[in-house]
N, C-alpha and C positions, 0 to 999 in steps of 0.2 A: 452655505458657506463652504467654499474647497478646500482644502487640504493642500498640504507638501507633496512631491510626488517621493519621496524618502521616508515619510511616514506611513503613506499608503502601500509600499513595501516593504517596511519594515510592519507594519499590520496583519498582511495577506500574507507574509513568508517567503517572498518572491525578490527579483532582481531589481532593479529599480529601472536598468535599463530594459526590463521586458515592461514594467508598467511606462515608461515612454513612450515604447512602439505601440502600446495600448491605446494611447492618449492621443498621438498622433495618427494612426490608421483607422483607427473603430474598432469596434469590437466583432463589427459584420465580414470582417475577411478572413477567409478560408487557407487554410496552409496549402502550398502548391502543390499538384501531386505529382508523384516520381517520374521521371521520363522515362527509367529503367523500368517500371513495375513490368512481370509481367503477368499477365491473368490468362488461368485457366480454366479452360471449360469444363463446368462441373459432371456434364455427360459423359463426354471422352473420359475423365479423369475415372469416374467408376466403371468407367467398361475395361481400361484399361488394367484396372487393380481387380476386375474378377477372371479377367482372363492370364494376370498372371498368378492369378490365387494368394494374393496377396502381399509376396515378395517382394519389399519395397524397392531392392536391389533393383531385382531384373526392370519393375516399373520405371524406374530411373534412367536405364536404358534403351527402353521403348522409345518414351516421349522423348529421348534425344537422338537417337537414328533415327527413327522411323517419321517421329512426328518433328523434328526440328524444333524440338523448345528447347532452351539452354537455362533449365531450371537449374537451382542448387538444391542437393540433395537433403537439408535440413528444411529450408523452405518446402520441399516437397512431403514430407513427412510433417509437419506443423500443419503444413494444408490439409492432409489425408487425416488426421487426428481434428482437425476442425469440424470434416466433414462427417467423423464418429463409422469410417470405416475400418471394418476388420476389430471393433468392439465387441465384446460379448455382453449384453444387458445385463448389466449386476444388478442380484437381490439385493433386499434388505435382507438384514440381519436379523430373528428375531431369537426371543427369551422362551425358553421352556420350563413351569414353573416345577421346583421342587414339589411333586407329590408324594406320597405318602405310602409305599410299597408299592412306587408303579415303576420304579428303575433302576436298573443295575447296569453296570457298564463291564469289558470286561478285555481285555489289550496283553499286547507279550511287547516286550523289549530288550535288546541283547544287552551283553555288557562284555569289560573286560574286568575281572577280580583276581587279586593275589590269592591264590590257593593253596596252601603250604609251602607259600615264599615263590609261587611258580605262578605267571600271569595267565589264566585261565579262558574261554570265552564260556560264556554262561546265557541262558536267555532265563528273562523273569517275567512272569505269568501274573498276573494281579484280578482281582476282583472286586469293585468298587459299589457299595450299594449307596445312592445319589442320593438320599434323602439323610440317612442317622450319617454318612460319612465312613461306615466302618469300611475300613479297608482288611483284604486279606493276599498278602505275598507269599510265593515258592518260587523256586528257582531248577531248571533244569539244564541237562548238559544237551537235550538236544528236546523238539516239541513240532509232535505230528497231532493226529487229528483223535488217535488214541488215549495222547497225555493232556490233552486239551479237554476230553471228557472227565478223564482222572482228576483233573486238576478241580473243573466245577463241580462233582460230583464229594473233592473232599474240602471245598468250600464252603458249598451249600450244608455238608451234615458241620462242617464246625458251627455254623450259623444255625441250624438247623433251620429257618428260613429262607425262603428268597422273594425276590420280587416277579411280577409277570412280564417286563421284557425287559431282555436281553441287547444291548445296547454296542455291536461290536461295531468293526474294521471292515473292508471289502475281501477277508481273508478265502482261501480257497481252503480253510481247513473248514468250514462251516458252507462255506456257499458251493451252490453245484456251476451256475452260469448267473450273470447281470451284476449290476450293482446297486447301491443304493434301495429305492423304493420299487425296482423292479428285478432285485434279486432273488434267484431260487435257491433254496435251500436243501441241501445232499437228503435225502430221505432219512438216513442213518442219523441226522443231526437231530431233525426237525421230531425224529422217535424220541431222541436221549432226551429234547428239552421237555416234551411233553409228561415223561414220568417225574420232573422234577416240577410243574404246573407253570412254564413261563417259557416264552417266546422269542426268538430270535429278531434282532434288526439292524439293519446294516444303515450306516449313516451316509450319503453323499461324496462321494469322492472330493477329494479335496476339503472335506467338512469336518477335518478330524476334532474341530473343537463341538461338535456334537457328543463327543465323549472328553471332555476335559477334564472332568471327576480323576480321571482314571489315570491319564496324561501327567497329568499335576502328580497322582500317587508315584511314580516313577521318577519326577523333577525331585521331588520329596525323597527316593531311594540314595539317589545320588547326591546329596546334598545335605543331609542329617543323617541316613543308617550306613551306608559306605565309608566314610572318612572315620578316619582315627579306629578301624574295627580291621581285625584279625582274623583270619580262619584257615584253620586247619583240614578241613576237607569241607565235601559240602553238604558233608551230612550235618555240621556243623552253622555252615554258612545259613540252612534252612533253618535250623532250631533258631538260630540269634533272630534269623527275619521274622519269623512265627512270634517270637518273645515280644520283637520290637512294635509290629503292628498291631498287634491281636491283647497287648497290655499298656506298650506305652504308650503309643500312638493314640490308642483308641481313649486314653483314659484323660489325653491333651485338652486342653479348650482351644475350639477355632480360632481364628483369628479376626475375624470381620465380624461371625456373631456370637462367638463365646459358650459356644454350646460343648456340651462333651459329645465326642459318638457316642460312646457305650451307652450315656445316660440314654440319649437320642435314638439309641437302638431298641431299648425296654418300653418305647412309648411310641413305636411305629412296628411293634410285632403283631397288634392287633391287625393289619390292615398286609401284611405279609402272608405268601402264602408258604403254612408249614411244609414241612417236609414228610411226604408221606413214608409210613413207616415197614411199606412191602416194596419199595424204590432198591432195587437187587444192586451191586457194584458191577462199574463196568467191566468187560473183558474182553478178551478177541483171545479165537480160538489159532493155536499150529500143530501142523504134525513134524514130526522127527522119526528116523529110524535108529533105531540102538545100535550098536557096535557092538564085537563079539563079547564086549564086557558086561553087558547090559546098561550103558550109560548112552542116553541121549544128549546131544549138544544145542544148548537154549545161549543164546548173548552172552559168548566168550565164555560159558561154564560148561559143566557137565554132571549129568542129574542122572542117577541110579532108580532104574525101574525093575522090579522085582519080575523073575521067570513066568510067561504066561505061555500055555498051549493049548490049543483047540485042534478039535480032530488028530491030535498025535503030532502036532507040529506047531513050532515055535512061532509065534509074535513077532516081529520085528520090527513094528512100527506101535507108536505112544502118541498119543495125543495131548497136546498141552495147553490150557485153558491160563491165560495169562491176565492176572489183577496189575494193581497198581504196587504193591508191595510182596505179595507170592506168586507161586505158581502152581498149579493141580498138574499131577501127571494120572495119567488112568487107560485102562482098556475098555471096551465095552463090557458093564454089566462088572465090572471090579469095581471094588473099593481105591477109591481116589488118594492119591502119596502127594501129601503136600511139604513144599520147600518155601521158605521165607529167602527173597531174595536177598542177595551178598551185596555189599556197601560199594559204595560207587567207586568205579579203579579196579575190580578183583577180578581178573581174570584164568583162565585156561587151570580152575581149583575144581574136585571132584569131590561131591555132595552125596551122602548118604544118607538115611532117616538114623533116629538114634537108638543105639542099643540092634544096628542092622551091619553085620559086616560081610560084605559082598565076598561069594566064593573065587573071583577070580580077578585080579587084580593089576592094572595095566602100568609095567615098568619104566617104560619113560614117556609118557604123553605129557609133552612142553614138560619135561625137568630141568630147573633150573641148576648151576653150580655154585648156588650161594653158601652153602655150609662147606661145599671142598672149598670153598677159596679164603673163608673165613680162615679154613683149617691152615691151607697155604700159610697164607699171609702171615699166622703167629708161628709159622719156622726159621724165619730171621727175615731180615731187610732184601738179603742177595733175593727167594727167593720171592719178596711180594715184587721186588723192581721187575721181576721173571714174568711174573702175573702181569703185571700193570704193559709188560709189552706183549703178551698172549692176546690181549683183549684190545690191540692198537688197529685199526685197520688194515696197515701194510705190515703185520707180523704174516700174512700169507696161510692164518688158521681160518677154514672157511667156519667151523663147528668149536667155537671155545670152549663153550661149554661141557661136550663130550669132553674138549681136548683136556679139561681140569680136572673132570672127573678121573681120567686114565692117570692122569698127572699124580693126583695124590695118591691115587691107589700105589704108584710105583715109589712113592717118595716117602711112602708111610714105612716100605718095609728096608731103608737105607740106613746106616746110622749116620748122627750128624756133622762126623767130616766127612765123610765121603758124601751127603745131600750137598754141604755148600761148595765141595769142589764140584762136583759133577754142577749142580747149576752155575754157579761163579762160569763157569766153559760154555754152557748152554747159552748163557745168556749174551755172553761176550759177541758168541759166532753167530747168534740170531736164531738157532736150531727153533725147529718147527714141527718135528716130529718125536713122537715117543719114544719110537726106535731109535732114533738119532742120539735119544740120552738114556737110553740103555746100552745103546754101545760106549757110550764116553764115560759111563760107570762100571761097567765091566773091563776098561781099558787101564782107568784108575784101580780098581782089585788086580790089576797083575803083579806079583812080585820082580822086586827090581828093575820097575820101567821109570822110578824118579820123576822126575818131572816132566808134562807132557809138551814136545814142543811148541812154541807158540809160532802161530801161520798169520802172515801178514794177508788180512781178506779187506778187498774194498767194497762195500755194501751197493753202491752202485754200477753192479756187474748188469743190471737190465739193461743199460744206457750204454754198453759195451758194443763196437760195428758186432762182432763175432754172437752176442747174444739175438743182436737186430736178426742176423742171418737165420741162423736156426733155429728160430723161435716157432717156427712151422712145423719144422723136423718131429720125427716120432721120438718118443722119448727110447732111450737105449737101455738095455735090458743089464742088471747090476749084479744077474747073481754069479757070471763068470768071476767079477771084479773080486765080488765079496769072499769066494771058493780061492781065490789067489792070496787075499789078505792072509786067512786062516789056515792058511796051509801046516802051522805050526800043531793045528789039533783042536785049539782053542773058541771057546763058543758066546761069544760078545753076549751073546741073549742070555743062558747059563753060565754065570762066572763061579756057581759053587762047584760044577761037574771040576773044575781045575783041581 
């Protein structure tokens, strides 16, 4: 029995006018085919895509000069992707199972932190053990192939465990040449893992989710220990991250299977290999030469090595074996002077051992003027406004800091009218030199000179044709000038001889 043909469309889903042309044609007739198609030949088509290496572009080109097809460019690319060229055979994916003290992972990542309110760049060094989950973070202002040993070396004794491989990146602080499964490892590396009992491996390029443990600990950095946290340096920054991974993190339950690390850690140490206990701390050795003070110069400091002579003649070279946290200075066959390194930031400061005060002692290497200008500054407003243009770029003082020091020695012995007239003038006319306000203070002690004219100065005298001109010119000799001022006797430098 048949049917309606509006039921039999409305059944199947379809138009009703398509089920008429159904009903009326058969179902044995084929759609026309295009008059435009055009078809390519699959030969040509590969020879021409390896000899342009690929380039869909230029291919596109080809086959329309040379060969006369008038393909469209989408079409051509839909065809080359049908025919699976210029593919690279993708793997499968597969799963590595969590074992049991057989993997550590271990990655750096930069960042940017507020650092006592200042935006900082930092890298963060992490170390992932894949099975209990424990994570352990630090943070460094810079990471070469020395703090990268420091780093594992002060992971592994927090742990005092670790696993047998080592699970990195294609970094070149570890690898000497290759990548992945056929990379070589720097000798120097290949020593350090072996006194701690575990093996380096580099994962596949492009396969960074071979270490995702570790990956994930960083997503984790930036997303729970970062926000809403404060620090003050980064000797700070490290304590908080040490506190955060190493107690609270670790004391977390997972999320997927509810496990704690820490617990997780106390029941996978049996299958970890300990940490042996003659495993020395890493080091790398330099030399320095002393200066006449007996201070060698190590990263922005300077470190006091006590008088050595052989043969009747002096040392002058120290050798410095450098830790992660000190440093040994020593000669051959001495007893070694150790210094505990200064807090991240401290520079061009001179270090001595305690209860040792050096006979000879170096007067301004990098002095700063921070106690004269304190001192300045609480002599009134006129003259810290003095200061504050001392220390401007175009006040034209190359040395400010000398220029303070001199400064307050001369301002100390003034009393204080005569300090705030003579700066009040200094500062008005721009003056730049010491001498400049020694004369304008010995011109103010003259008796009945009243008030000192005032000179109308325009400060952009650079911008002057006349200064353009002779700015080349030698400078002209002042002591004629200065012998004509004082012809009355009077001596601007000495105003007590008056």
């Amino acid at each position: 029995m048949g049917k309606h043909k509006k039921k039999i469309a409305r059944l199947l889903g379809i138009d009703v006018k398509t089920v008429k042309s159904i009903v009326k044609n058969g179902c044995g007739v084929q759609p026309k085919p295009r008059s435009d198609k055009i078809v390519l030949d699959e030969p040509l088509l590969r020879k021409v895509f390896s000899r342009c290496e690929g380039y869909m572009q230029r291919v596109h080109e080809v086959l329309n000069e040379e060969y006369g097809i008038p393909i469209g460019y989408s079409t051509l690319t839909r065809r080359i992707r049908e025919m699976g060229l210029g593919e690279n055979a993708s793997t499968r994916s597969y799963h590595v199972d969590d074992v049991a003290g057989e993997e550590m992972q271990h990655d750096t990542s930069p960042y940017k932190v507020k650092i006592g309110g200042k935006e900082t760049s930092v890298i963060g060094s992490g170390l992932y053990l894949r099975y209990s989950k424990m994570r352990y973070v630090w943070f460094y202002r810079r990471f070469n192939r020395f703090i990268m040993k420091c780093f594992m070396d002060e992971a592994l004794r927090f742990f005092g465990y670790g696993a047998r491989t080592c699970v990195i990146d294609n970094t070149s602080l570890a690898i000497w040449y290759g990548t992945g499964q056929r990379a070589v490892f720097a000798p120097e590396m290949v020593n350090f893992s072996k006194n701690y009992g575990f093996e380096w491996k580099a994962h596949e390029v492009g396969h960074s989710d071979r270490k995702a443990g570790v990956e994930r600990s960083f997503w984790t950095v930036e997303t729970n220990f970062f926000p809403g946290r404060t620090f003050a340096d980064i000797e700070d920054l490290n304590a908080q991250a040490f506190e955060w991974a190493t107690q609270r993190y670790a004391k977390r339950p997972q999320a997927k299977t509810g496990l704690i690390p820490l617990q997780t850690f106390e029941a996978e140490k049996p299958y970890l290999v300990k940490l042996p206990e003659y495993v020395s701390f890493p080091c790398q050795e330099h030399h320095r030469s002393l200066d006449d003070y007996g201070y060698a110069a190590f990263d922005g400091n300077y470190y006091w090595a006590p008088e050595y002579t052989k043969d009747a003649q002096k040392i002058k070279e120290v050798k410095i074996i450098e830790y992660a946290k000190i440093i040994v200075l020593h000669y051959k066959n001495t007893e070694p002077l150790r210094y505990c390194l200064p807090k991240d930031g401290v520079r061009n400061e001179r270090f001595t051992p305690d209860g040792v005060k050096p006979a000879y002692q170096p007067r301004n290497r990098k002095k700063s003027s921070g106690e004269e200008e304190k001192a300045l500054r609480g002599m009134g407003k006129t003259v810290s406004d003095y200061v504050d243009m001392v220390k401007t770029k175009n006040s034209g003082i190359h040395y400010p800091h000398h220029f303070l020091r001199e400064l307050y020695l001369l301002l100390r012995k003034m009393a204080q009218p005569l300090l705030e007239q003579t700066i009040e003038r200094a500062l008005k006319y721009r003056v730049n030199t010491i001498e400049a306000i020694a004369r304008i203070a010995a011109a103010c002690l003259k008796p009945n000179t009243g008030t000192l004219p005032e000179i109308e100065v325009s400060h952009d005298y650079m911008e002057r044709e006349a200064y353009q001109k002779g700015r080349f010119c030698d400078e002209p000799g002042l002591d004629t000038l200065e012998s004509i001022f004082n012809r009355d006797g009077s001596d601007p430098q000495n105003p007590e001889k008056e």
